[in-house]
C-alpha positions as CSV (number, residue, x, y, z in Angstrom):
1,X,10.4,8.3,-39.5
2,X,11.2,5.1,-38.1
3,X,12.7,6.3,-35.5
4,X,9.8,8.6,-34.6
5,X,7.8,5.4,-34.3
6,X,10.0,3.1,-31.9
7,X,10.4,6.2,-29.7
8,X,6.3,6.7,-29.7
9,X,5.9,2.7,-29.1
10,X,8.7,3.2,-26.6
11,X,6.7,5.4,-24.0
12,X,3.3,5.7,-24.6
13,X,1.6,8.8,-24.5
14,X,-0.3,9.3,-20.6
15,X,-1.1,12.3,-19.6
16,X,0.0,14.0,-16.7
17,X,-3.1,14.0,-14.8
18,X,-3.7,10.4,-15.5
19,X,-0.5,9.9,-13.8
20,X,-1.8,12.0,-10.9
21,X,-4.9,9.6,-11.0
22,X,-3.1,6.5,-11.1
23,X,-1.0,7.4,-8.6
24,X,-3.9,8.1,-6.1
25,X,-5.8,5.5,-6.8
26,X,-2.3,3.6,-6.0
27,X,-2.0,4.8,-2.7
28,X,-5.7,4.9,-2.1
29,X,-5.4,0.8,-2.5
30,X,-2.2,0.6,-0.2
31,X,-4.0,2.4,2.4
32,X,-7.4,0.2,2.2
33,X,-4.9,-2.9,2.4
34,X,-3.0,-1.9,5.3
35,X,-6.8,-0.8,7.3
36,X,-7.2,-4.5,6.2
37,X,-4.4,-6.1,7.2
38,X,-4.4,-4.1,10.7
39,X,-8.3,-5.3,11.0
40,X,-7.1,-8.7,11.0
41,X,-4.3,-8.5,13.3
42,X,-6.5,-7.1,15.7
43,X,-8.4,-10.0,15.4
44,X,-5.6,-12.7,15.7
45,X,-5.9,-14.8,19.2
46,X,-3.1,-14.9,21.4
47,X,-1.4,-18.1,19.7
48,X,-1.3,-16.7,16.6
49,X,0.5,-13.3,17.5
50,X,3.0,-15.3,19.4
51,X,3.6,-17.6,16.3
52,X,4.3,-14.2,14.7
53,X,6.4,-13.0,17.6
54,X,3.9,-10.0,18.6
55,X,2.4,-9.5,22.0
56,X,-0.9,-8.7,22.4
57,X,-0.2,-4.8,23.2
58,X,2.1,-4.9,20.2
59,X,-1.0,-6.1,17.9
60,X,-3.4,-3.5,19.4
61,X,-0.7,-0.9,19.5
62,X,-0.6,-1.8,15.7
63,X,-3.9,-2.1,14.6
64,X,-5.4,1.3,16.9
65,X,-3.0,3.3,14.1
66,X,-4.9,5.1,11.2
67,X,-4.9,4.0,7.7
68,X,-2.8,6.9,6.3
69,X,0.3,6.3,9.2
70,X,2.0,3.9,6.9
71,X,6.0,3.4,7.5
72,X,7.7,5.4,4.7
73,X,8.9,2.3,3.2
74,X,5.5,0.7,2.6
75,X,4.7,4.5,1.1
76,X,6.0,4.1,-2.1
């Protein structure tokens, strides 16, 4: 029996549609960020995207891509 009970306080029951949900909800916020992030890169002046080594088409190149063209790295 006490076995049973380190294994249940172990891993905690979810189910697997909560999973699902988590999981979309996940990638729902790292798709909001990255509209974010690429709405205020868009908005950086010239002096700023130098200090981060981009040039201006870079930065619009950037920011002009959808929300859901992530690199596959960032996709998690």
């Amino acid at each position: 029996m006490a076995r049973t009970l380190a294994a249940t306080a172990q891993t905690p029951f979810v189910s697997q549609p909560a999973r699902q949900d988590v999981t979309i909800l996940a990638r729902l916020g790292r798709m909001i960020r990255l509209a974010r992030q690429r709405q205020q890169l868009a908005s950086l002046d010239t002096e700023r995207l130098v200090d981060l080594g981009l040039t201006a088409q870079q930065a619009r190149s950037e920011a002009s891509r959808p929300f859901w063209d992530a690199p596959r790295a960032w996709r998690g």
